[in-house]
C-alpha positions in Angstrom: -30.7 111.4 19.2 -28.7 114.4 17.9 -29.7 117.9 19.2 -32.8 118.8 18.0 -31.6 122.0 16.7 -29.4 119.5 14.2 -32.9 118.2 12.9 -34.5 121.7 12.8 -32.0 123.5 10.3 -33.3 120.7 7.9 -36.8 122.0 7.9 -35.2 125.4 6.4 -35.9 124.9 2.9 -32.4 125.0 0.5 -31.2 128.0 -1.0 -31.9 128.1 -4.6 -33.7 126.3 -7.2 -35.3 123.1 -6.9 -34.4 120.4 -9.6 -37.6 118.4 -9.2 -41.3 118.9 -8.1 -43.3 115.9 -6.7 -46.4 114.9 -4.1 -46.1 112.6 -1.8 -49.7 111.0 -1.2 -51.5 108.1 0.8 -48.0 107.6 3.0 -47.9 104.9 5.7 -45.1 104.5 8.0 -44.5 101.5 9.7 -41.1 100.9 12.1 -39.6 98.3 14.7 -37.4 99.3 16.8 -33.7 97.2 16.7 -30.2 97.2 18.8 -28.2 100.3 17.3 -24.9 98.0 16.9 -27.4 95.7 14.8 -28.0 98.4 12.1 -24.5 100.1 12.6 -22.6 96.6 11.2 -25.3 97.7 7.9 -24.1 101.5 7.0 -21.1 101.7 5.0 -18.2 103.4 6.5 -18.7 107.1 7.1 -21.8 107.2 8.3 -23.6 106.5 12.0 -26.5 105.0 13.1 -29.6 107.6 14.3 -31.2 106.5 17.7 -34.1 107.7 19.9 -34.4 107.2 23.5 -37.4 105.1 25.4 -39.0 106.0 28.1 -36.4 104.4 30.1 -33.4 106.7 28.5 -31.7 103.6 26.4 -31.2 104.5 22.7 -32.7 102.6 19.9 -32.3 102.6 16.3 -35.3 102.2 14.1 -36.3 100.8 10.3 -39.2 102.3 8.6 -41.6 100.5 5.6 -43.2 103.4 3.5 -45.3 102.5 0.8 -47.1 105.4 -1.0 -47.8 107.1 -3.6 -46.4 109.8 -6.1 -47.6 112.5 -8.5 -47.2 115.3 -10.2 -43.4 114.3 -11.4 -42.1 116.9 -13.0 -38.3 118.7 -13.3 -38.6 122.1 -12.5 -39.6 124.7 -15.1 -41.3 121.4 -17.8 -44.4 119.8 -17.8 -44.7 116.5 -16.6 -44.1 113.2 -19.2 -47.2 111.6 -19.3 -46.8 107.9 -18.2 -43.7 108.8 -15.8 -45.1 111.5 -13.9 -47.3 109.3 -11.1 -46.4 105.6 -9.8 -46.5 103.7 -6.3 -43.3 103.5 -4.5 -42.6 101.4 -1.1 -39.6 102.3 0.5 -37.2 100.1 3.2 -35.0 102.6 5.1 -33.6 103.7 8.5 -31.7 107.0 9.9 -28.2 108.0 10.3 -25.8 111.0 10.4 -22.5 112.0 9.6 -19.9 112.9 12.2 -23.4 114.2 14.9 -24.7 116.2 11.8 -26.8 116.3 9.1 -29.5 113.3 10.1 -30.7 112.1 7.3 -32.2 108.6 6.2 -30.3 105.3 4.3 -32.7 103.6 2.1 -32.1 99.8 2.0 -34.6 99.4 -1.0 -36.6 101.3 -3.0 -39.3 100.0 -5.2 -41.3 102.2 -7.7 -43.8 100.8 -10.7 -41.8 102.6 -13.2 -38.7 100.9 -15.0 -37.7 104.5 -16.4 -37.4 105.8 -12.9 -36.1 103.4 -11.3 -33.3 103.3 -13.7 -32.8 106.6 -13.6 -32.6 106.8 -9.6 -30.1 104.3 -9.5 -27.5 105.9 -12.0 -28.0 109.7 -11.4 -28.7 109.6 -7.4 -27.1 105.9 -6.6 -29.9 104.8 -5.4 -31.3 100.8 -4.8 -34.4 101.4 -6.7 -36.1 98.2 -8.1 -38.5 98.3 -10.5 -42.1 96.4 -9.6 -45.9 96.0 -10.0 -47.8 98.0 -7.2 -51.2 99.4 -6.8 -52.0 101.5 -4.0 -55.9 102.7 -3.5 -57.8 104.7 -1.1 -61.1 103.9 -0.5 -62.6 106.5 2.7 -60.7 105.0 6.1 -59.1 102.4 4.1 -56.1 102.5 2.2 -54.8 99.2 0.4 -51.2 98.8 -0.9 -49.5 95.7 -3.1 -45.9 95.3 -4.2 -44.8 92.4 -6.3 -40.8 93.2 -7.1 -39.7 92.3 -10.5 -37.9 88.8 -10.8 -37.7 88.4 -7.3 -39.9 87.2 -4.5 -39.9 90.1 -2.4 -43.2 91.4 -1.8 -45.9 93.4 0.4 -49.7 93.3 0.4 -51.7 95.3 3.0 -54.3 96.9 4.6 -54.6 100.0 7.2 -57.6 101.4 8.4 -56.8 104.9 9.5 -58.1 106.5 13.1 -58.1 110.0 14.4 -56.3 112.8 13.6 -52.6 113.5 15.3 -51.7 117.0 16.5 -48.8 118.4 14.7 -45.4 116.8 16.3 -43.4 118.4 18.6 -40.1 118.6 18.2 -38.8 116.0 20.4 -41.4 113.0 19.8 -40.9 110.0 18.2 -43.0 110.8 15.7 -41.0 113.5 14.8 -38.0 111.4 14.7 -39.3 108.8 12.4 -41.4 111.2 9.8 -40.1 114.7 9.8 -37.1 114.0 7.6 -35.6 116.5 4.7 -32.2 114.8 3.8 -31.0 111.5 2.1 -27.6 109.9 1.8 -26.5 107.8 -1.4 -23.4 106.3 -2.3 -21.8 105.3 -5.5 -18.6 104.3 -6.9 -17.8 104.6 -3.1 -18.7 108.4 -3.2 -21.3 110.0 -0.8 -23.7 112.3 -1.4 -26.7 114.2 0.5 -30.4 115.1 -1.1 -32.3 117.5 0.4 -36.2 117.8 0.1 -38.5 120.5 1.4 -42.3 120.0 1.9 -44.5 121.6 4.9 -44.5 119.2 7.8 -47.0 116.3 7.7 -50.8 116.1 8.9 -50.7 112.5 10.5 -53.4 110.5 11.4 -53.0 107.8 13.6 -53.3 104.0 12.0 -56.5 102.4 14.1 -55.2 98.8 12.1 -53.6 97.4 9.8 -52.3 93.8 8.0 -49.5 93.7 6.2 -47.6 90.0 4.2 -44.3 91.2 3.2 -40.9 90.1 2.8 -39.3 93.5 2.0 -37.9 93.9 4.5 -35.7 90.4 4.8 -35.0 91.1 1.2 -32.9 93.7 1.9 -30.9 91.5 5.0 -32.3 92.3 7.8 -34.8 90.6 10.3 -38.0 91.7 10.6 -39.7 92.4 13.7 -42.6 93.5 15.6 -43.8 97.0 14.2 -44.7 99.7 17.2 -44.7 102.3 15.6 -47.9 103.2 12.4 -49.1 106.4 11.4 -50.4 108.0 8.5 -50.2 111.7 6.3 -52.7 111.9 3.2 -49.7 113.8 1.9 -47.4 116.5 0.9 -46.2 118.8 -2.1 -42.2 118.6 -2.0 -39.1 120.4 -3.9 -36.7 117.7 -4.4 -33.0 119.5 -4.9 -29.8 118.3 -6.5 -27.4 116.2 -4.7 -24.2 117.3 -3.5 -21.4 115.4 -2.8 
């Protein structure tokens, strides 16, 4: 783990305007923790693998499953398209930094239930979006989520049942680690660039249960493993800014 002021600065919102407008709602995340060198051989060149440490001081790296949903798409200053302005997305991702700075998160995958979107991630932001069918519903306690990727057999179908309500995270928890981020990393045509986001910090509420089928995560590579780590945040409203390179 960097120092925590490194992670702090990147709850500052950006200077300027912000090129998109977006919530975030009905977000589970799910992680398993994995040997750092493991998910260091997966980054490309450049950037370094984000650990935490357990209660016994060793370092771990972690990958996170986020399926959720969106609305309220918009670029800043139009109205929203109908048709492309709400849409499920499930995300498979873990956490890195450049050079001790700047921890952000890698995306492996990205799945949303918009073709237009996804296409439009992956050739302005360089981004592995994949366009599928997905539903995600809320029903009190219960929230229900269902990926089936296009032309492939990845998938996810599941189930949490959500518990009581978490206090706000402090700065050095593992929640914190694993939710509280505000910057991504792309890369394309073996260029790099950083997206920042700004949104107030989540409301979590711990996850009493869950099932969960998928094969996202082996789709993207790696081997899955036991999750121990679930919680939940109804949602947030969040700036999305240009990248930079």
């Amino acid at each position: 783990m960097l120092p925590i002021e490194e992670y702090l600065a990147l709850r500052e919102r950006p200077k300027g305007r912000a090129a998109m407008r977006q919530t975030w709602l009905d977000l589970t995340f799910l992680h398993f923790r994995v040997e750092p060198a493991e998910i260091q051989a997966t980054l490309p060149i450049g950037l370094t693998v984000d650990t935490y440490p357990d209660e016994d001081g060793k370092e771990w790296a972690y990958v996170g499953l986020v399926p959720f949903r969106m609305s309220n798409i918009r670029f800043e200053g139009t109205p929203a398209v109908p048709g492309c302005h709400a849409f499920p997305e499930t995300n498979v991702r873990t956490y890195a930094h450049r050079d001790g700075k700047e921890p952000g998160v890698w995306f492996y995958s990205l799945d949303a239930a918009n073709p237009f979107a996804c296409a439009y991630a992956r050739r302005f932001f360089g981004l592995p979006y994949h366009p599928a069918r997905m539903v995600c519903r809320r029903a009190g306690d219960v929230v229900s989520y269902e990926t089936h990727r296009r032309r492939s057999t990845a998938r996810l179908i599941g189930e949490v049942t959500l518990g009581k309500k978490l206090p706000l995270p402090g700065p050095e928890t593992l929640d914190f680690f694993l939710v509280e981020r505000y910057l991504l990393y792309s890369q394309k045509d073996g260029r790099f660039a950083t997206g920042r986001v700004f949104h107030p910090p989540y409301d979590l509420t711990w996850v009493e249960s869950f099932e969960m089928d998928e094969t996202m995560v082996a789709s993207t590579g790696l081997s899955p493993r036991p999750w121990c780590h679930q919680v939940f945040s109804a949602g947030v409203s969040v700036e999305v800014f240009s990248l930079l390179p």
